[in-house]
C-alpha positions as CSV (number, residue, x, y, z in Angstrom):
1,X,169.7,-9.5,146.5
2,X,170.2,-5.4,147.0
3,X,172.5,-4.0,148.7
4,X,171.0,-2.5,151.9
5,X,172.3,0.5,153.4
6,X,175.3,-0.8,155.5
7,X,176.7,-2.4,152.1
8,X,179.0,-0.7,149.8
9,X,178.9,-3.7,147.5
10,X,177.8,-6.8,147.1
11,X,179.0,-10.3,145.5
12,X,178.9,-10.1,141.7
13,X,177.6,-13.9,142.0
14,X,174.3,-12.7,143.8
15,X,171.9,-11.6,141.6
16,X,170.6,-7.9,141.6
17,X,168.2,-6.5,140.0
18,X,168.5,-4.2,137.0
19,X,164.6,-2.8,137.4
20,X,165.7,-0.9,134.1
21,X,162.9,1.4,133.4
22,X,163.2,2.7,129.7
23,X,162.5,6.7,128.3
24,X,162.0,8.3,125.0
25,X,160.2,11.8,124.4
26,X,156.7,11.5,125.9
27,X,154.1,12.3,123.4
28,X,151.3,14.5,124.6
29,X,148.8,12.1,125.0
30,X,151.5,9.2,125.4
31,X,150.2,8.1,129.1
32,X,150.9,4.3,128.8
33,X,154.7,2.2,129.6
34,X,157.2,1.5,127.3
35,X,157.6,5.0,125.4
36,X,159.1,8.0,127.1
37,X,159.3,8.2,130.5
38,X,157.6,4.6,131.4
39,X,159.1,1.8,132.9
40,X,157.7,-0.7,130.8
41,X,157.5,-1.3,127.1
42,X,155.0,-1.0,124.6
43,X,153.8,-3.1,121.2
44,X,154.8,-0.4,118.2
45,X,156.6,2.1,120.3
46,X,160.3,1.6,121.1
47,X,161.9,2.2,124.8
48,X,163.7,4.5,125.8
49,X,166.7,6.5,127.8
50,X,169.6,6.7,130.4
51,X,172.7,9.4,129.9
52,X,175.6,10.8,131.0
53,X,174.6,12.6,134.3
54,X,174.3,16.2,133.9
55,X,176.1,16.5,130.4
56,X,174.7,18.6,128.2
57,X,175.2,18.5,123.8
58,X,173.3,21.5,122.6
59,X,169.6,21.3,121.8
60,X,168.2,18.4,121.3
61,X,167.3,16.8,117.9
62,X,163.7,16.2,117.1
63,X,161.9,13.3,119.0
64,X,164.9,13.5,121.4
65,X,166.0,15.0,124.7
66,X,169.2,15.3,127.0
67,X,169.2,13.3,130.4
68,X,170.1,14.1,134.0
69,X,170.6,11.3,135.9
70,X,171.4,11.7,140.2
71,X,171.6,8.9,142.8
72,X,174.4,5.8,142.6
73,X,177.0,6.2,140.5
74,X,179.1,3.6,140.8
75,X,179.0,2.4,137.1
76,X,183.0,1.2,136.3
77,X,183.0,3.8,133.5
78,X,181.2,7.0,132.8
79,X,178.7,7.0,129.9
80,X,181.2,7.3,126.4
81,X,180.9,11.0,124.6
82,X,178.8,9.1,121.9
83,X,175.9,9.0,124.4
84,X,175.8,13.2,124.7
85,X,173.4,14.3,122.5
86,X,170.5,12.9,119.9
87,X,170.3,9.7,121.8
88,X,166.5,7.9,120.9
89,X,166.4,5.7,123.4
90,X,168.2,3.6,126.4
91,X,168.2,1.8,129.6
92,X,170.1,2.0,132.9
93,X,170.9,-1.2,134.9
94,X,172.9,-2.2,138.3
95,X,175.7,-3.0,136.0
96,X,175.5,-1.1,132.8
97,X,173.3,1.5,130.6
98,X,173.1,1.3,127.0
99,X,172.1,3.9,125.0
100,X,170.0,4.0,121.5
101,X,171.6,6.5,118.9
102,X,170.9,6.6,115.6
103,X,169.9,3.1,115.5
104,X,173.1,2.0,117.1
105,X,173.6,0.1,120.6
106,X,176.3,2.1,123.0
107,X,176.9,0.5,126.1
108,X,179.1,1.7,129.0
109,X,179.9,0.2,132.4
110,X,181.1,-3.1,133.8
111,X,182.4,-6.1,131.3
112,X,182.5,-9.0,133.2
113,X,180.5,-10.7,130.8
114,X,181.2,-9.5,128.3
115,X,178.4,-7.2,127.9
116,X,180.0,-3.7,127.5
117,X,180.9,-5.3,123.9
118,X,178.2,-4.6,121.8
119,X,177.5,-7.6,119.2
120,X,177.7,-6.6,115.0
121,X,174.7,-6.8,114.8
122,X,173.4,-4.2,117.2
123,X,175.6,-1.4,115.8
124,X,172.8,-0.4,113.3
125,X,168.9,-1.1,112.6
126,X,168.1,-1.0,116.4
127,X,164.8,0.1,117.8
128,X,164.7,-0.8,121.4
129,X,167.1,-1.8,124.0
130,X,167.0,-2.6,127.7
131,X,169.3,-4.1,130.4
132,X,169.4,-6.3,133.1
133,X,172.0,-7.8,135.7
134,X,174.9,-8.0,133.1
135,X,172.7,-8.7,130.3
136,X,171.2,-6.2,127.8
137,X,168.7,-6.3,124.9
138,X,168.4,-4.8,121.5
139,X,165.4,-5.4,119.3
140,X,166.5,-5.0,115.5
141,X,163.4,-5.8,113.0
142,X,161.3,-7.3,115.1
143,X,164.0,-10.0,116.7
144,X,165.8,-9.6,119.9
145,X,169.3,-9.9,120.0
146,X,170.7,-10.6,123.7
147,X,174.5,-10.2,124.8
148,X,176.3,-10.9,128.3
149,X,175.5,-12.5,131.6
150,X,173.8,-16.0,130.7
151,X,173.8,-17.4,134.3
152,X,169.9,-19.0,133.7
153,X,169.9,-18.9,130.1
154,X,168.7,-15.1,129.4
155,X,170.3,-14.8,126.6
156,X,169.3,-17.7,124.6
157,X,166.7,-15.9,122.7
158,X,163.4,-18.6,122.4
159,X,162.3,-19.3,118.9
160,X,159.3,-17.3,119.7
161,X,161.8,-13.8,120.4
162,X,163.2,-14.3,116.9
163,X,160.8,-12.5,114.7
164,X,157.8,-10.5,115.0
165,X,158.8,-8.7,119.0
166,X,157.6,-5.4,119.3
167,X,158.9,-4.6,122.6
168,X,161.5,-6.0,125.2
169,X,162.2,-6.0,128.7
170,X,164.9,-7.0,131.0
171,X,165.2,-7.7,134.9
172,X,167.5,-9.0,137.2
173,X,168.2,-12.7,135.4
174,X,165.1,-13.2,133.0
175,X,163.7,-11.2,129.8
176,X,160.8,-10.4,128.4
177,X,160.0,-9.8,124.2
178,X,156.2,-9.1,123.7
179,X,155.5,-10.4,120.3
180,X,152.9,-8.0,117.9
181,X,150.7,-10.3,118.8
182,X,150.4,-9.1,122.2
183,X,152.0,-12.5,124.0
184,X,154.4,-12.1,126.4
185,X,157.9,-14.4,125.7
186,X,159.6,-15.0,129.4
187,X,163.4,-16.7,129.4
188,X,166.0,-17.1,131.8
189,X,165.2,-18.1,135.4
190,X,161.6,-17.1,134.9
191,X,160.0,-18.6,131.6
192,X,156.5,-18.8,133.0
193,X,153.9,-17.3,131.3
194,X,149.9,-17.2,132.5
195,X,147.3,-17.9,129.7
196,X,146.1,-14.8,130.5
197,X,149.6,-13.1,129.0
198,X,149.6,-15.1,126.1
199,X,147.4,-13.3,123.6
200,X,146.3,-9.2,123.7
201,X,149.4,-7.9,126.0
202,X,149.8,-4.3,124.9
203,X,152.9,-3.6,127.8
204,X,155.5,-5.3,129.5
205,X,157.7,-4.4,132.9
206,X,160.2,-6.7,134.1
207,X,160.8,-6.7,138.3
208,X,163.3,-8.2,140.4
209,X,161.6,-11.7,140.0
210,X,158.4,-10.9,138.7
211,X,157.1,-9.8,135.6
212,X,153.8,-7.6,134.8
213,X,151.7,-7.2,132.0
214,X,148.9,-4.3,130.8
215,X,145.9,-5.9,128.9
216,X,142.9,-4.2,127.9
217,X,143.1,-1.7,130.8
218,X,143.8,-4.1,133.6
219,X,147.5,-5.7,134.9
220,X,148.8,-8.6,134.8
221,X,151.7,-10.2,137.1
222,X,152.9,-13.4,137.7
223,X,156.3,-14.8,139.6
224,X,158.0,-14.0,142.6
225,X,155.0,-13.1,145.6
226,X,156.8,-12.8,148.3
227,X,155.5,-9.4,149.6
228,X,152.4,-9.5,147.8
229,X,154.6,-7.6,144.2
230,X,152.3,-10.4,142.0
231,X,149.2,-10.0,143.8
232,X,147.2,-7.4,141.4
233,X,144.7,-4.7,143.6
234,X,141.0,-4.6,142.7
235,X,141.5,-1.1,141.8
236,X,144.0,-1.8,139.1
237,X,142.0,-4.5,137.2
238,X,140.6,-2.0,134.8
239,X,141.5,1.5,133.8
240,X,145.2,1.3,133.9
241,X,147.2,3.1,131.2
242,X,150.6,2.6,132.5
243,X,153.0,0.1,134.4
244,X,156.1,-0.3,136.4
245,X,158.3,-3.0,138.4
246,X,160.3,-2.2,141.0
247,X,162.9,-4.9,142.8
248,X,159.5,-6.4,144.7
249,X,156.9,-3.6,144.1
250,X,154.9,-2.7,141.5
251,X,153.3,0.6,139.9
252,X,150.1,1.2,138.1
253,X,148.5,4.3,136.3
254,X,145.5,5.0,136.5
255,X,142.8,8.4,135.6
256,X,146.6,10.1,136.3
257,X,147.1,8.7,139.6
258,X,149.3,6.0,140.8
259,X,148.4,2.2,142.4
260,X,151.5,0.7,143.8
261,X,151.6,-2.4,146.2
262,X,154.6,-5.1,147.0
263,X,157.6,-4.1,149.4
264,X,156.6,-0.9,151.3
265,X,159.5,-1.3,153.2
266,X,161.0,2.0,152.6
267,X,157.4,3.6,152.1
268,X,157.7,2.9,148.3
269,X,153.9,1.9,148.1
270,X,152.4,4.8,150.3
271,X,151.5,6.9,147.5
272,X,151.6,10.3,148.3
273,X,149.0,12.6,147.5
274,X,150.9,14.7,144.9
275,X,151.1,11.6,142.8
276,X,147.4,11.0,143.2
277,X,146.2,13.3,139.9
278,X,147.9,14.9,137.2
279,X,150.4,12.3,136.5
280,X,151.5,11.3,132.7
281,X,154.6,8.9,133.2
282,X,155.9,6.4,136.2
283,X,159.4,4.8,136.9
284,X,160.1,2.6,139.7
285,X,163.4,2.0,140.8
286,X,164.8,-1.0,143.4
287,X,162.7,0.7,146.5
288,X,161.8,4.2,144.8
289,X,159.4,5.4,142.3
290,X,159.2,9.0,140.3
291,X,156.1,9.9,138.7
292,X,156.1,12.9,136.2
293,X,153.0,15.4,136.3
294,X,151.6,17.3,133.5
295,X,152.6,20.5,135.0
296,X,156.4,19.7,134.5
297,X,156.8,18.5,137.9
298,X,158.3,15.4,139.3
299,X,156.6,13.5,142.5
300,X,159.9,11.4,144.0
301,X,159.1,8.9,147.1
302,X,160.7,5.6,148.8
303,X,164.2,5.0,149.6
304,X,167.0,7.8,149.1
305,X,169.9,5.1,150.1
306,X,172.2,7.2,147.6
307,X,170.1,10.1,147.0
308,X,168.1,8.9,144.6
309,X,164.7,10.4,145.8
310,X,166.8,13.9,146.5
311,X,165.7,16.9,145.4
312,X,167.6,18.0,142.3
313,X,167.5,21.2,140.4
314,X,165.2,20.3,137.3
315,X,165.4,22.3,134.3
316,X,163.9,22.4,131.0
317,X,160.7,20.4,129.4
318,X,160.5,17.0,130.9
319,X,159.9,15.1,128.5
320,X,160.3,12.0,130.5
321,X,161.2,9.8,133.8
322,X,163.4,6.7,134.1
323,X,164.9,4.4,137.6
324,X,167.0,2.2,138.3
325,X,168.5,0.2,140.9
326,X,169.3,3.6,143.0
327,X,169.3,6.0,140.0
328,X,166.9,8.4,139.0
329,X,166.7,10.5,136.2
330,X,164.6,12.7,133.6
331,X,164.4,13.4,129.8
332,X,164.5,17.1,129.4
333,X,164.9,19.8,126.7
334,X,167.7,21.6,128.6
335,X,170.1,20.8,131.5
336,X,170.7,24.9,131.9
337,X,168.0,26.8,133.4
């Protein structure tokens, strides 16, 4: 479960959710998740990033940016210096963030699976990566290598996750790989998958214990319901270009304005009416969402529990949007204004 506001902490033996929402430079007509800035992933375009908070490592290298990240910080360890600079692609957690540079895995945070110990095999070849509670993800030519908490098995990567994934996402204790093909692959506590998610899925976003799905224009979600997160709006049937989980809300994109619906406990599904139009890229967080506009400005709504809806100084191109748990952060040109 989350921590709520009169926790500091909360059992490592309850599950949390990672709500990892990935980032990579956002293409100018890239409006759709799973490339930069969107919470979920995307068949032939690889995920993307999460930082050291407020460092900065020069200018950026091509198809790259520099990340400033606000909100909880109560990672174990600070992001290593090989994170500063050039990094691709990467995914922040409740436990962890792992970082995508130069086609190697860098991880940083807690251990207590193991998981800050980045297998052989992801040290080179990698082109996408995500994290849940614990566990992380690296897809390497088209299989998904998987590495730390294994509570419910999800990291026992299905014969079906072994060759031929595209894209991967990770949630609190399940994954998602979604195959070329465009079927979904579930494992861990939640290996259900609808028909519907079974053939010509073009994105993936993984919630707290529910998963989502973009297909021809309209979404998919399936799992936990408790607050309505599964239960899709009319309006979000058709047109949608973009998606993103939360812990037990989701996001939508649609004609550059977003749906959201689930939890609304800390207002996180009242949409306010600056992210109505305009909007390119969406994140959603445990109970907060940031959407990114095309006029370089960022919309931030929902709970601010460790300041993660707080307005930050913001400076550069954004070239991107990612959440967290209680984090929140961009992809930018420049950290110096």
């Amino acid at each position: 479960m989350p921590r709520t506001p009169g926790h500091r902490r909360i059992s490592r033996r309850t599950a949390m959710v990672a709500a990892a929402a990935l980032v990579a430079p956002l293409g100018a007509d890239a409006v759709s998740a799973g490339a930069p800035g969107r919470a979920g992933a995307r068949r032939d375009e690889p995920a993307g990033s999460a930082a050291a908070p407020g460092a900065a490592a020069g200018d950026p290298t091509p198809g790259t940016g520099l990340v400033r990240l606000w909100g909880s910080q109560d990672f174990r360890t600070s992001p290593p210096p090989a994170t500063l600079g050039a990094v691709s692609a990467a995914a922040v957690g409740s436990l962890n963030g792992i970082a995508l540079k130069d086609g190697a895995a860098i991880v940083w945070g807690d251990n207590n699976f193991g998981q800050a110990e980045v297998p052989q095999a992801a040290t080179s070849g990698v082109g996408a990566v995500a994290t849940g509670w614990g566990h992380l993800l690296a897809l390497k030519n088209g299989q998904v290598l998987a590495w730390g908490n294994d509570w419910y098995g999800q990291t026992r990567v299905p014969d079906l996750a072994r060759s031929g994934v595209s894209a991967v996402a990770a949630s609190t204790l399940h994954s998602l790989a979604l195959t070329a093909g465009g079927r979904v692959v579930s494992w861990g506590n939640r290996d259900d998958v609808p028909a519907a998610a079974r053939a010509g899925v073009s994105t993936i976003a993984a919630g707290g214990d529910h998963s989502l799905a973009l297909k021809n224009g309209g979404v998919l979600a399936w799992g936990g319901n408790s607050v309505g997160q599964a239960t899709v709006p009319a309006a979000a049937a058709s047109g949608v270009t973009a998606i993103a989980a939360g812990y037990n809300h989701s996001l939508a994109l649609k004609n550059g304005g977003v749906l959201a619906w689930g939890s609304n406990v800390y207002k996180q599904s009242i949409v306010p009416a600056e992210a109505t139009s305009g909007v390119v890229a969406i994140a959603a967080g445990w109970y907060h969402n940031l959407a990114l506009k095309n006029d370089n400005t960022l919309v931030m709504w929902g709970s601010n529990m460790s300041g993660e809806t707080n307005k930050v100084k913001l400076c550069g191109t954004l070239l991107g949007v990612f959440a967290a748990e209680r984090r929140s952060g961009v992809l930018t040109t420049s950290l110096t204004c």
